[in-house]
N, CA and C atoms as a LAMMPS dump frame, in Angstrom:
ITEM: TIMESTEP
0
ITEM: NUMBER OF ATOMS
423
ITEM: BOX BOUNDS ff ff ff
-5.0000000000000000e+02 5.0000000000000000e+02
-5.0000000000000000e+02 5.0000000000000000e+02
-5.0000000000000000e+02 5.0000000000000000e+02
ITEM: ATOMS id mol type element x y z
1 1 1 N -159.485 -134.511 -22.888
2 1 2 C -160.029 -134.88 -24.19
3 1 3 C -159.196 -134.204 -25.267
4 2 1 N -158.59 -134.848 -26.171
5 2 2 C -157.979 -134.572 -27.096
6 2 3 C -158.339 -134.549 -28.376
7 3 1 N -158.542 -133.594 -29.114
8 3 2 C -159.099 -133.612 -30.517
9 3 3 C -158.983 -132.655 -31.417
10 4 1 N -159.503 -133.13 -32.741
11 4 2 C -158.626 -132.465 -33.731
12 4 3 C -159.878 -131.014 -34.28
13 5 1 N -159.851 -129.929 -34.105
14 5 2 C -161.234 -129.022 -33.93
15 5 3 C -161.502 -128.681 -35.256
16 6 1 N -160.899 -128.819 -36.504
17 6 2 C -161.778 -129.225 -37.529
18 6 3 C -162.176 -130.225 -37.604
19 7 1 N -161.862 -131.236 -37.366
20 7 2 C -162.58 -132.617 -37.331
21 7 3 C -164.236 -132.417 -36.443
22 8 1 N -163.746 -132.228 -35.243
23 8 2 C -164.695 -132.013 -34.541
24 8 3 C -166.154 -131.157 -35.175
25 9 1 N -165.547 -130.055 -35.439
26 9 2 C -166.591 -128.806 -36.072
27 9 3 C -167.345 -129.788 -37.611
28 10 1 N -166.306 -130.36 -38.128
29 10 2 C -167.261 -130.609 -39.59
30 10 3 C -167.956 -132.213 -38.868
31 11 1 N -167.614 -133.117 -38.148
32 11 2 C -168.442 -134.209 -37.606
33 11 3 C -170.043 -133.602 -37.184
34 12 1 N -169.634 -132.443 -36.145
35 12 2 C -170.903 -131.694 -35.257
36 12 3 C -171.928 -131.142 -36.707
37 13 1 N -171.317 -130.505 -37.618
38 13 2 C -171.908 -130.066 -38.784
39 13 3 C -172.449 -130.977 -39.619
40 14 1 N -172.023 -132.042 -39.459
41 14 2 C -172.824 -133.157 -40.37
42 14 3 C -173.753 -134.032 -39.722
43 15 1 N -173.595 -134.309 -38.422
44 15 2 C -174.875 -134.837 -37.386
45 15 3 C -176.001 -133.896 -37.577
46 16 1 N -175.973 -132.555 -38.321
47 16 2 C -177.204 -131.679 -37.782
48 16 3 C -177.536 -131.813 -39.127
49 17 1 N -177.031 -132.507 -40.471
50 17 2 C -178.113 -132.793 -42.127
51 17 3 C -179.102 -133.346 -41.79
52 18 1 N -180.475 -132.596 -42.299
53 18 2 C -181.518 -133.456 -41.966
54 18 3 C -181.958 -133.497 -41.326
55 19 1 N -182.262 -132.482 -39.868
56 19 2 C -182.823 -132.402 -38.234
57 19 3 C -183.123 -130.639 -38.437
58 20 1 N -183.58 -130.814 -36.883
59 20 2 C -183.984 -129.353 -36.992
60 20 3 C -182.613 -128.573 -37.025
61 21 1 N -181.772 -128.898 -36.65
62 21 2 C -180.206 -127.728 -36.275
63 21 3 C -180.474 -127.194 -37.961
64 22 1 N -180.995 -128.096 -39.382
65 22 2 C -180.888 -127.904 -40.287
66 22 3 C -181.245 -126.167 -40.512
67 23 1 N -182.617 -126.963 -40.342
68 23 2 C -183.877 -125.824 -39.98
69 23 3 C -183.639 -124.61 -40.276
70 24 1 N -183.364 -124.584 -38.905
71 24 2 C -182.828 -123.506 -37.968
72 24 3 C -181.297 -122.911 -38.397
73 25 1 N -180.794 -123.275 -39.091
74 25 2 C -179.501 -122.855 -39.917
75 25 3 C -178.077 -122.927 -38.693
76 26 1 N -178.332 -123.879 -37.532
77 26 2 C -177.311 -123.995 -36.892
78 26 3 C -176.574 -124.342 -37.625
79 27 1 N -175.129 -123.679 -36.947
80 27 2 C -173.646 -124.177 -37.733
81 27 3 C -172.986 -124.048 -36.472
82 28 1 N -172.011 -125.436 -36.424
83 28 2 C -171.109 -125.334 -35.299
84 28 3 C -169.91 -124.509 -35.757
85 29 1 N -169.596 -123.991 -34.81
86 29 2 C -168.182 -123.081 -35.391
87 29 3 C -166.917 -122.521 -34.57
88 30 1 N -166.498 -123.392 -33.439
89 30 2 C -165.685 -123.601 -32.748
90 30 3 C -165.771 -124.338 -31.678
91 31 1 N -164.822 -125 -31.082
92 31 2 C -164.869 -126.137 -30.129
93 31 3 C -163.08 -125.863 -29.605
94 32 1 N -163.151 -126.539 -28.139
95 32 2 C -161.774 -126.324 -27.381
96 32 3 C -162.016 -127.452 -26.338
97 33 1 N -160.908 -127.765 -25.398
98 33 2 C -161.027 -127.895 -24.379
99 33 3 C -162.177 -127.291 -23.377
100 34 1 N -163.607 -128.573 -23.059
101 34 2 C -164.359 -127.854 -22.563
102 34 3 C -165.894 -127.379 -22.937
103 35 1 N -165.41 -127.262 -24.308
104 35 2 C -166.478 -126.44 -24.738
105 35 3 C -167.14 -126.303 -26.423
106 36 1 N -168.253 -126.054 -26.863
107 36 2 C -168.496 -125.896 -28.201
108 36 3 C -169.322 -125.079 -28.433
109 37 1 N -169.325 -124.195 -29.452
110 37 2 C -169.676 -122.981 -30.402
111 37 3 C -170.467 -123.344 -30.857
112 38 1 N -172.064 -122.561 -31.159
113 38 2 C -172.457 -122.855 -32.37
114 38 3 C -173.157 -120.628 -32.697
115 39 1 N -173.633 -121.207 -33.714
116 39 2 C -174.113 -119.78 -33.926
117 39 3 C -175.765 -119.913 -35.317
118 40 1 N -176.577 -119.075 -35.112
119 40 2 C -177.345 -119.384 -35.811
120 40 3 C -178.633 -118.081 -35.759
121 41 1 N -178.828 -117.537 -37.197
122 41 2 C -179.519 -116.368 -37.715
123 41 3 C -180.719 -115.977 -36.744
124 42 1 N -180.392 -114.792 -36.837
125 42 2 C -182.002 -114.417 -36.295
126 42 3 C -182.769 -113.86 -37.388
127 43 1 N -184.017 -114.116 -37.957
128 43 2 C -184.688 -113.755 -39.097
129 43 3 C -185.932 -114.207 -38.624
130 44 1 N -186.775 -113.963 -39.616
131 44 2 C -188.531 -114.38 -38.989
132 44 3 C -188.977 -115.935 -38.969
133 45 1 N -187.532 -116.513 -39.209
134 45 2 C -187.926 -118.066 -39.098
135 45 3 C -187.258 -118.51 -37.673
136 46 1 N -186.958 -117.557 -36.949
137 46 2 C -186.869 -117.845 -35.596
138 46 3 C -187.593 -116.859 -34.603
139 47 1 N -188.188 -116.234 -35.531
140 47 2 C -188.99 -114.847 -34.655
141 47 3 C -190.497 -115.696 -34.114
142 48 1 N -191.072 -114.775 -32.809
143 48 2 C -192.245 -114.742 -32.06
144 48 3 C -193.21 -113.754 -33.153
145 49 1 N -194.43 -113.96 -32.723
146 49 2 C -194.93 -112.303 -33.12
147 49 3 C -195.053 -111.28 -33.048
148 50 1 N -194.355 -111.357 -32.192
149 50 2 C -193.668 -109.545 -31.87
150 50 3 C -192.691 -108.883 -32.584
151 51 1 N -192.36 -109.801 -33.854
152 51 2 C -190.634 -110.122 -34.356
153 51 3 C -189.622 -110.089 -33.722
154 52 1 N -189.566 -110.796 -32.671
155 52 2 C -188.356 -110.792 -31.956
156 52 3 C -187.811 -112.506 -31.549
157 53 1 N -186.859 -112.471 -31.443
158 53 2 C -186.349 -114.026 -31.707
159 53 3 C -187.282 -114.958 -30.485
160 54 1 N -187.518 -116.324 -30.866
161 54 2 C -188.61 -116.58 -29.86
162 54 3 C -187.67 -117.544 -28.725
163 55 1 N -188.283 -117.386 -27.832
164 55 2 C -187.105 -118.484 -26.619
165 55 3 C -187.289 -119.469 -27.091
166 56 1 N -188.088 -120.195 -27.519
167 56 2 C -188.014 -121.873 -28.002
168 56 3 C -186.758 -121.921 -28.779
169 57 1 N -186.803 -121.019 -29.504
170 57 2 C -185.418 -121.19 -30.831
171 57 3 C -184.283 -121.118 -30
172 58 1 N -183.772 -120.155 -28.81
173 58 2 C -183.251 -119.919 -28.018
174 58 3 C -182.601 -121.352 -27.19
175 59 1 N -183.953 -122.118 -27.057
176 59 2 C -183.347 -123.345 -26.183
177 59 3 C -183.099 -124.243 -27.034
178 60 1 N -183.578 -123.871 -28.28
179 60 2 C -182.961 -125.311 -29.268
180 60 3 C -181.334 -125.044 -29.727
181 61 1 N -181.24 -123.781 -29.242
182 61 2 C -179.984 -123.462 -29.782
183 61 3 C -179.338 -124.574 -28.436
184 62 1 N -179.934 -123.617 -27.444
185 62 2 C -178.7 -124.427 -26.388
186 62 3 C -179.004 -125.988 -26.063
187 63 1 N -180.188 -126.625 -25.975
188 63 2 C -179.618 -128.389 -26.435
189 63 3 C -178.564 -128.703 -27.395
190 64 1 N -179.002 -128.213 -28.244
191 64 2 C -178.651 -128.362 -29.605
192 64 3 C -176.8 -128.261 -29.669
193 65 1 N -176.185 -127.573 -28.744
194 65 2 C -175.259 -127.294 -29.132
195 65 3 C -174.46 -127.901 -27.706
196 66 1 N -175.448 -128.318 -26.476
197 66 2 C -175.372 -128.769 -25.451
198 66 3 C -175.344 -130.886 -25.282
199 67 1 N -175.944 -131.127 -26.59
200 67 2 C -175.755 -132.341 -26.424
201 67 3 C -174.886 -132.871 -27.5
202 68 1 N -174.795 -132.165 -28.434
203 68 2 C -173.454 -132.355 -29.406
204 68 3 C -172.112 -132.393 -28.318
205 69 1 N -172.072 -130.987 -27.645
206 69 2 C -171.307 -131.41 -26.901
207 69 3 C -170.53 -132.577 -26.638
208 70 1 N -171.902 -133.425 -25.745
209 70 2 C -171.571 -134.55 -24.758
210 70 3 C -171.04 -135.816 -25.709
211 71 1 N -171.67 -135.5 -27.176
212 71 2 C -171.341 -136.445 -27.566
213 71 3 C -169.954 -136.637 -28.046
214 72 1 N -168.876 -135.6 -28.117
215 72 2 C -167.616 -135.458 -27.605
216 72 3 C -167.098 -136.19 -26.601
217 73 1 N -167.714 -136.182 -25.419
218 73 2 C -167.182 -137.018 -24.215
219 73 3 C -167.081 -138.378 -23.864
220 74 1 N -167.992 -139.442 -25.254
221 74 2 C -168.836 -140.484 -24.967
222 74 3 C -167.89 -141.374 -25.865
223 75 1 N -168.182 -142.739 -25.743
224 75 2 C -168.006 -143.437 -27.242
225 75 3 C -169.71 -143.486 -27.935
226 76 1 N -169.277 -142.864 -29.212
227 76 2 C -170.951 -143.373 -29.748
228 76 3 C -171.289 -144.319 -30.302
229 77 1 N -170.276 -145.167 -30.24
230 77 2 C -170.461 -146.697 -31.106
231 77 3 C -170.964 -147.165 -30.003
232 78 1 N -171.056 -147.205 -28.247
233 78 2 C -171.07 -148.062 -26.978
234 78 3 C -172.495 -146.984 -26.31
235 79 1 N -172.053 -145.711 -26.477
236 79 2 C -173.091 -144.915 -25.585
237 79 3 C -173.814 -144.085 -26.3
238 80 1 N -175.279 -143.295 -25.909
239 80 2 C -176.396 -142.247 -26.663
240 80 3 C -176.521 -141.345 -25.535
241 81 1 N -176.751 -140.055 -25.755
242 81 2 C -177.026 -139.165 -25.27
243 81 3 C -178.413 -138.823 -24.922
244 82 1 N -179.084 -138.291 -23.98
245 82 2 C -180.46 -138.093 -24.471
246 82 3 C -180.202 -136.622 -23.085
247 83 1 N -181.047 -135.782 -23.969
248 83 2 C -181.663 -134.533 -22.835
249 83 3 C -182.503 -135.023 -21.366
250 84 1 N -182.105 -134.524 -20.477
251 84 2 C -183.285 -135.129 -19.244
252 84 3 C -184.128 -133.721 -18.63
253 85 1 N -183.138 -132.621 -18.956
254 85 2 C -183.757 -131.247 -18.58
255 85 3 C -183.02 -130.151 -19.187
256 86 1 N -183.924 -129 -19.263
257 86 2 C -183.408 -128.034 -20.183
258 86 3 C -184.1 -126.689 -19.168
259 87 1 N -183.168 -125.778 -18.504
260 87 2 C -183.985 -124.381 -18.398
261 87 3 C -183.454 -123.275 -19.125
262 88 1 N -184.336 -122.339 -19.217
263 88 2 C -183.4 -121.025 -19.83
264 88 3 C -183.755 -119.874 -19.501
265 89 1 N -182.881 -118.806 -19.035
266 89 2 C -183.848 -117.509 -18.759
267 89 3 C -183.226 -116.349 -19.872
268 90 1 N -184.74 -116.065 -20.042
269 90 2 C -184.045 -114.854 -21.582
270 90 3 C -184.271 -113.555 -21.187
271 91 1 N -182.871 -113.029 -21.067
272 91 2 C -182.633 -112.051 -20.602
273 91 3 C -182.106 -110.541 -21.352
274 92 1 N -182.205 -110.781 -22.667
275 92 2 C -182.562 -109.647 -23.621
276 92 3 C -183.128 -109.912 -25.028
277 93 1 N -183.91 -109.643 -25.869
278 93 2 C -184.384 -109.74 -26.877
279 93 3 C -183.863 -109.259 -28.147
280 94 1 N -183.591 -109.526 -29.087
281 94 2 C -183.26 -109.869 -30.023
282 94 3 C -184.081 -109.904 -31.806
283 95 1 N -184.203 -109.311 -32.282
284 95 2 C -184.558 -109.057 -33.631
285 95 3 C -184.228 -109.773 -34.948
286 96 1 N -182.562 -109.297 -35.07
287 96 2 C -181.668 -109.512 -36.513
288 96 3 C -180.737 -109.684 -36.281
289 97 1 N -179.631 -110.192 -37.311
290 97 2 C -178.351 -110.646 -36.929
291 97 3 C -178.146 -111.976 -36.202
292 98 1 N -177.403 -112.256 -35.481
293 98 2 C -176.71 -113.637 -35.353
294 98 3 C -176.679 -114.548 -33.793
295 99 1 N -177.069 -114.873 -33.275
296 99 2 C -177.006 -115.308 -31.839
297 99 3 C -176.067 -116.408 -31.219
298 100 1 N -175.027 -116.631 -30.749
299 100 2 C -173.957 -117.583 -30.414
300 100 3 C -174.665 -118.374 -29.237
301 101 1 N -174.112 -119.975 -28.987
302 101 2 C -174.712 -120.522 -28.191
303 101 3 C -173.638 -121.452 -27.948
304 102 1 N -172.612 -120.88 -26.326
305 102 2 C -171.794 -121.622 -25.978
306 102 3 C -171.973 -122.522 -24.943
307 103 1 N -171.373 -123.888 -25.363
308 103 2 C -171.471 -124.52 -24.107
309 103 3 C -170.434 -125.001 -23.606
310 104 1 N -170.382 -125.04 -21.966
311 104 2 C -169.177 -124.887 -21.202
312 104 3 C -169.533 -126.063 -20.196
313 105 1 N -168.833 -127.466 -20
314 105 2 C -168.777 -128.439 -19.332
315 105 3 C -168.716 -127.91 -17.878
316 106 1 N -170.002 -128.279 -16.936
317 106 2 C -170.185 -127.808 -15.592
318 106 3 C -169.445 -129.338 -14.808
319 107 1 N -170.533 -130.117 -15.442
320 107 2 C -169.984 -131.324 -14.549
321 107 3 C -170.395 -133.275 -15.506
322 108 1 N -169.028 -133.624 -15.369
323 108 2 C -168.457 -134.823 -16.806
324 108 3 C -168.969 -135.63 -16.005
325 109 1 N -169.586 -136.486 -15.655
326 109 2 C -170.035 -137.979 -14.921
327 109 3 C -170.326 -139.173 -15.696
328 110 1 N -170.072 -140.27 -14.945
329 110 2 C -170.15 -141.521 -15.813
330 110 3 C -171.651 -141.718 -16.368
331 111 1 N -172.597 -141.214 -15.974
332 111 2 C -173.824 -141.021 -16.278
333 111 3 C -174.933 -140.145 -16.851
334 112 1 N -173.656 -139.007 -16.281
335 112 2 C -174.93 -137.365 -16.092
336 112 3 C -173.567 -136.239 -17.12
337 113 1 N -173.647 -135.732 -17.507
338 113 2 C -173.556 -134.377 -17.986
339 113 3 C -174.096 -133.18 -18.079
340 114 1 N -173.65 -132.171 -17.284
341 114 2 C -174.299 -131.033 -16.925
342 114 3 C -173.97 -129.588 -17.521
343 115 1 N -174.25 -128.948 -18.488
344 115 2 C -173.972 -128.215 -19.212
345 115 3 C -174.339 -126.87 -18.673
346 116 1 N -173.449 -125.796 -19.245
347 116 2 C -174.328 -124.147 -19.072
348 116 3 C -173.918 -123.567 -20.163
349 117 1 N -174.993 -123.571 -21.083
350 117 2 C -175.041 -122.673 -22.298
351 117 3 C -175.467 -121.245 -22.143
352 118 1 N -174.617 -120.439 -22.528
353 118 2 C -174.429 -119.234 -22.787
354 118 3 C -174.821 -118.737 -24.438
355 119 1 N -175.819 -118.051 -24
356 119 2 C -176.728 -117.56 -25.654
357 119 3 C -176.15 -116.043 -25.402
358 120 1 N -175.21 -115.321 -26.71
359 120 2 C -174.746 -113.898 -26.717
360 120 3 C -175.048 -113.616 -28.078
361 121 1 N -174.972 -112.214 -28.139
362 121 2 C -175.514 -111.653 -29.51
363 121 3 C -173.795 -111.306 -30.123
364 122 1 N -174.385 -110.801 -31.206
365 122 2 C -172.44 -110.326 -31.91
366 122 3 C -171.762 -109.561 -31.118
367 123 1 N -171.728 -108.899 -30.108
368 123 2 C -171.607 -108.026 -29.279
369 123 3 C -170.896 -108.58 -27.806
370 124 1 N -171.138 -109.645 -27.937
371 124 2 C -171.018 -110.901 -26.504
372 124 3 C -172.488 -110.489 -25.403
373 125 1 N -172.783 -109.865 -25.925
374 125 2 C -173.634 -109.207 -24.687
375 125 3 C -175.111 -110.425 -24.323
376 126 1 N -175.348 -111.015 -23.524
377 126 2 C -176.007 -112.431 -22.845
378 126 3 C -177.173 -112.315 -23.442
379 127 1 N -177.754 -112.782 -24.086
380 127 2 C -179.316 -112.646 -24.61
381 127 3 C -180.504 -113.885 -23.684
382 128 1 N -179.822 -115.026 -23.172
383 128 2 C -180.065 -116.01 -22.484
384 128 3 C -178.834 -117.308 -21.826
385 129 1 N -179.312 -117.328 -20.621
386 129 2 C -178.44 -118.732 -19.921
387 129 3 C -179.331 -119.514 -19.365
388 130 1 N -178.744 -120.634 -20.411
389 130 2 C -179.275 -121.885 -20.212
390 130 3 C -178.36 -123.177 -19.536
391 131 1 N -179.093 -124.14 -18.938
392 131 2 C -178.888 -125.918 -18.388
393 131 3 C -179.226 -126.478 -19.022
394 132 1 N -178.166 -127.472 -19.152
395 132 2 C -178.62 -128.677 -20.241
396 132 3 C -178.127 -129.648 -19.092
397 133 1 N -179.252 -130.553 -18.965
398 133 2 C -178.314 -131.755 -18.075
399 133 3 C -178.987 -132.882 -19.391
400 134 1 N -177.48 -133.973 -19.327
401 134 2 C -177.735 -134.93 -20.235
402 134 3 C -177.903 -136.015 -19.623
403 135 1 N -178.747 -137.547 -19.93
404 135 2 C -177.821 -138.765 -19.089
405 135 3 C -177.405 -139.22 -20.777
406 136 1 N -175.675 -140.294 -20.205
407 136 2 C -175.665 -140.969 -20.883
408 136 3 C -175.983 -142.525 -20.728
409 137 1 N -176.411 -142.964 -22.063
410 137 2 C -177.095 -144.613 -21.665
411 137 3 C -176.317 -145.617 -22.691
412 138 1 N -176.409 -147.058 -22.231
413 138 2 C -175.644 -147.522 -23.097
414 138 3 C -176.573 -147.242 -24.522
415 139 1 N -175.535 -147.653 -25.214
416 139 2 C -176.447 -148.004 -26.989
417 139 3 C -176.93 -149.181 -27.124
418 140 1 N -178.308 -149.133 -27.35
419 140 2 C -178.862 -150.253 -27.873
420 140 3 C -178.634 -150.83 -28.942
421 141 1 N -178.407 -151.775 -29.326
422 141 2 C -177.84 -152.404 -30.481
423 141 3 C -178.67 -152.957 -31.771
């Protein structure tokens, strides 16, 4: 897959006007061979009541940045993406500051896309790893 990664980054950034990525202050912010970046605040509009960042926000990060992805891989004028399953295990907690949510192409299929998002704090240090499996379907017209 060949592409141009500002292009890419400001396309991914403009699919999320108007949705929750809004919300939630996702911003995509690097993409390669493989793979795409996003990153997005931790503050009390992603906090539990414990104030600590809540896993839901956690897995919206990694769809979120898991099916943008795919839509890299697809034509979107011919094909749609849709989530079919999502797990995540959160494996340190989190307060303030910034949370990254990479995703790394497990497995490209004419149908299926299988993702493993990697949630790290500024530090790289793993806060959660998540699965994203996608199917793709044609586009309805």
């Amino acid at each position: 897959m060949a592409f141009d990664k500002e292009k890419v980054l400001q396309k991914c950034n403009e699919w999320s006007k108007n949705t929750l990525m809004e919300t939630l202050e996702i911003e995509f912010i690097d993409a390669g061979e493989g793979f795409l970046k996003a990153k997005m605040p931790v503050n009390p509009n992603v906090h539990q009541p414990m104030g600590l960042l809540h896993g839901g926000a956690s897995v919206a990060l990694a769809e979120s940045v898991g099916s943008a992805a795919s839509i890299l891989y697809i034509n979107p004028e011919k094909q749609e993406v849709r989530g079919i399953e999502i797990s995540a295990n959160h494996l340190k907690s989190k307060r303030e500051g910034e949370v990254y949510g990479t995703a790394r192409i497990i497995h490209q299929g004419r149908s299926i896309h299988l993702w493993e998002i990697k949630i790290t704090d500024e530090e790289d240090k793993l806060i959660s790893l998540c699965k994203l499996t996608n199917m793709i379907l044609p586009r309805k017209v």
